[in-house]
N, C-alpha and C positions, 0 to 999 in steps of 0.2 A: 504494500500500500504506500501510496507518494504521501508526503507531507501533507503536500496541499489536504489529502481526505482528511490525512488522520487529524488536523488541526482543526479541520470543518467539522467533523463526526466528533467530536468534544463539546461544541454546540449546538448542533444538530445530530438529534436523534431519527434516522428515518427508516426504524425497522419499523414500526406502527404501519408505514407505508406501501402498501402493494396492489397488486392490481384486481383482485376480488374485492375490497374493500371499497377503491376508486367505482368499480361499478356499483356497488350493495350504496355506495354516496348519490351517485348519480338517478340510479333507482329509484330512493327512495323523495329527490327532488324531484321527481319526475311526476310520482305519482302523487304528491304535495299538488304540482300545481296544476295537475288535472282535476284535482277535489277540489281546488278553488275555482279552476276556468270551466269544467263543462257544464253547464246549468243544469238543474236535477231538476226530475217531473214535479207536474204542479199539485199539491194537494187540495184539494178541498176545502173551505174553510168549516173548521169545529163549529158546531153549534151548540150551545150550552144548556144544560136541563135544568127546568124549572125550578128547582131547589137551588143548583149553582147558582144559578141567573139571580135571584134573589140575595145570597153572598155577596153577590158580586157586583150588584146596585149600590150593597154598604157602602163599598171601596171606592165608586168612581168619584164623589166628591173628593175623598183624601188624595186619591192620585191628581185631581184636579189642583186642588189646593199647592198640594207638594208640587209640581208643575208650575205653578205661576209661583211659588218661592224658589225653583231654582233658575224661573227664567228673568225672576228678579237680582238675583245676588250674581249671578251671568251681568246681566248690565251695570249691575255695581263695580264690577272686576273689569268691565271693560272702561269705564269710566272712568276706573284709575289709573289704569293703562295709560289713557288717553291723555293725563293729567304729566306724563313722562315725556311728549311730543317736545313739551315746550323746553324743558330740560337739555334734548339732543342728544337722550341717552336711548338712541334706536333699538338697540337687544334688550334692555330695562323693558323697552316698551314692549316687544316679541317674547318675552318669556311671561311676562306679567298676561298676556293675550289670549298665551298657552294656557295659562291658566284657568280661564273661562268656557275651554271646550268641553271639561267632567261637567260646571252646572248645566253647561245648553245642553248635552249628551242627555244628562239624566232629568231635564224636563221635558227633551221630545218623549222619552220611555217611558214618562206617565202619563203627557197626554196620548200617546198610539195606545199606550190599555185603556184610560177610561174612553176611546174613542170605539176601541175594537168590543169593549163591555156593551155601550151604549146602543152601538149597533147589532149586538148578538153574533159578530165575526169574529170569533178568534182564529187566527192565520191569515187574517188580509192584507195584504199588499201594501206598501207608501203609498204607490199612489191612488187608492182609493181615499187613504186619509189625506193626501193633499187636494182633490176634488172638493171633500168635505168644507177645505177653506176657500175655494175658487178657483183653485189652479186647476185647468183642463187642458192640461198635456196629455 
């Protein structure tokens, strides 16, 4: 063995590395991003039985509720954001921004359930709950 390996192979360990392995890598990317790209059939939307349905009328005020307090403290968070422009601290402002995508996140996921409750759809689609605001795309 020349220097040159043996001085490399002292930082570099590359027995881990071979070529069953390199494939079982590639494989298992492969089929990653077939689960993510080929669209899977449509199901049906659930419809809920009279007893659920009733549970589940409790809920839609609280999910209502919790929905407009997080798409409150969402605009609080971007407001302060907004308050760093004037500063000229641009990343201040981009990570402070970052920070208001968990409230907006977790107020559309209350209002899509007390929406999908209301309507008796659980399994429906965006865009049927964006029709419900106007949008008809």
């Amino acid at each position: 063995m020349s220097r040159t390996k043996r001085f490399i192979s002292k930082f570099v360990k590359t027995k881990w590395l071979n070529i069953s392995q390199i494939k079982n890598g590639a494989l298992s990317i492969k089929d990653v991003g077939a689960k993510l790209l080929i669209p899977k059939a449509k199901k049906a939307p659930i419809k809920l039985k009279p007893i659920d349905l009733k549970i589940a009328q409790e809920k839609v005020s609280l999910y209502k509720v919790l929905s407009l307090i997080f798409l409150i403290l969402g605009i609080g968070v971007v407001s302060y954001a907004i308050s760093y422009i004037d500063e000229i601290s641009f990343i201040t402002f981009l990570s402070i921004l970052c920070l208001s995508l968990p409230f907006y996140s977790l107020a559309f996921r209350y209002s899509f359930w007390s929406f999908q409750i209301q309507h008796n759809k659980l399994g429906c689609n965006i865009k049927t709950w964006l029709k419900s605001f106007g949008f008809n795309r």
